[in-house]
C-alpha positions in Angstrom: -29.2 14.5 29.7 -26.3 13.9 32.2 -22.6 15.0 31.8 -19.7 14.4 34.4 -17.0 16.8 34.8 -14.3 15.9 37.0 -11.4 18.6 37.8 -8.5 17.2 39.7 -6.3 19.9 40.8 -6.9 22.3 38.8 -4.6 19.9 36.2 -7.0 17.7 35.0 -10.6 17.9 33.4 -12.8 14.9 32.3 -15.8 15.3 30.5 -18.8 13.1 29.6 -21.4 14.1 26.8 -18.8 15.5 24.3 -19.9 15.5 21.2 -17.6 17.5 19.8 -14.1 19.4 19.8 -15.1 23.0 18.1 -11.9 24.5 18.4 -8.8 24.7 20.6 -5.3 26.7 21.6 -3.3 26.3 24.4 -5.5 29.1 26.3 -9.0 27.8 25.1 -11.0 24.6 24.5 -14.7 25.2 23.2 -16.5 21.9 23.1 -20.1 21.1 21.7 -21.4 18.8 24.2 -24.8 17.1 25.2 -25.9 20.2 27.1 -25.0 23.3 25.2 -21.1 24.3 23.8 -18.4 24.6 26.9 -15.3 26.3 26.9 -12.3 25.7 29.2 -9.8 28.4 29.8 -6.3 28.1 31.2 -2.7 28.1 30.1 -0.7 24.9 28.5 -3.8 22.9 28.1 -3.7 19.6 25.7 -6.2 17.0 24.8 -4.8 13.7 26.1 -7.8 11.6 24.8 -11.3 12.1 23.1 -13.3 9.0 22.9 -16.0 10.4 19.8 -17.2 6.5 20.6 -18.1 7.0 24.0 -17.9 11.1 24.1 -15.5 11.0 26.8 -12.3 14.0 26.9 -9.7 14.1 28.6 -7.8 17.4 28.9 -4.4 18.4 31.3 -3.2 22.0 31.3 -3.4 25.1 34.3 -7.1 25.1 34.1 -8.2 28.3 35.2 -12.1 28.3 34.2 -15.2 25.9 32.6 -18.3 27.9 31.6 -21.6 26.7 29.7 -22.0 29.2 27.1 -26.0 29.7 27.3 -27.5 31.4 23.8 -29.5 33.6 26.1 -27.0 35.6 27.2 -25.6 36.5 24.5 -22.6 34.6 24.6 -21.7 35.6 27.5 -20.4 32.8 29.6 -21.5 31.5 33.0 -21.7 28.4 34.8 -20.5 27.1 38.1 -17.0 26.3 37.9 -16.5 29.6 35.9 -17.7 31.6 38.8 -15.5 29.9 41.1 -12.3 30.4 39.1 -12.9 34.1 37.7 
């Protein structure tokens, strides 16, 4: 499985290998995607485009966090770009 996320100043988020939009607030996006449910956190944040065709998302907003929620921790959420950003 491979999934792109690209962050451009910390305004912009694309992401490959969405399969899914779960739920979403201006403060929270939680997405089911090709390797396990993400969630992006930050403030104003909008979907601009989600391609169910080619599972492509587009997302613009403060982005302040992306974390891989992993079932073994208990939904606690970790990931690289959430370590970075919290």
């Amino acid at each position: 499985m491979e999934q792109d996320v690209i962050l451009t100043s910390r305004e912009r988020m694309e992401i490959s290998g969405v399969e899914e939009v779960e739920r979403f607030t201006d403060g929270e996006i939680v997405l089911v995607t090709a390797l396990g449910r993400a969630v992006v956190e930050g403030s104003s944040l909008r979907i601009e485009s989600f391609s169910t065709e080619r599972g492509a998302l587009v997302l613009r907003g403060e982005i302040d966090g992306f974390s891989y929620e992993d079932p073994a921790d208990d939904g606690e959420r970790r990931g690289f770009f959430g370590r970075i950003f919290h």
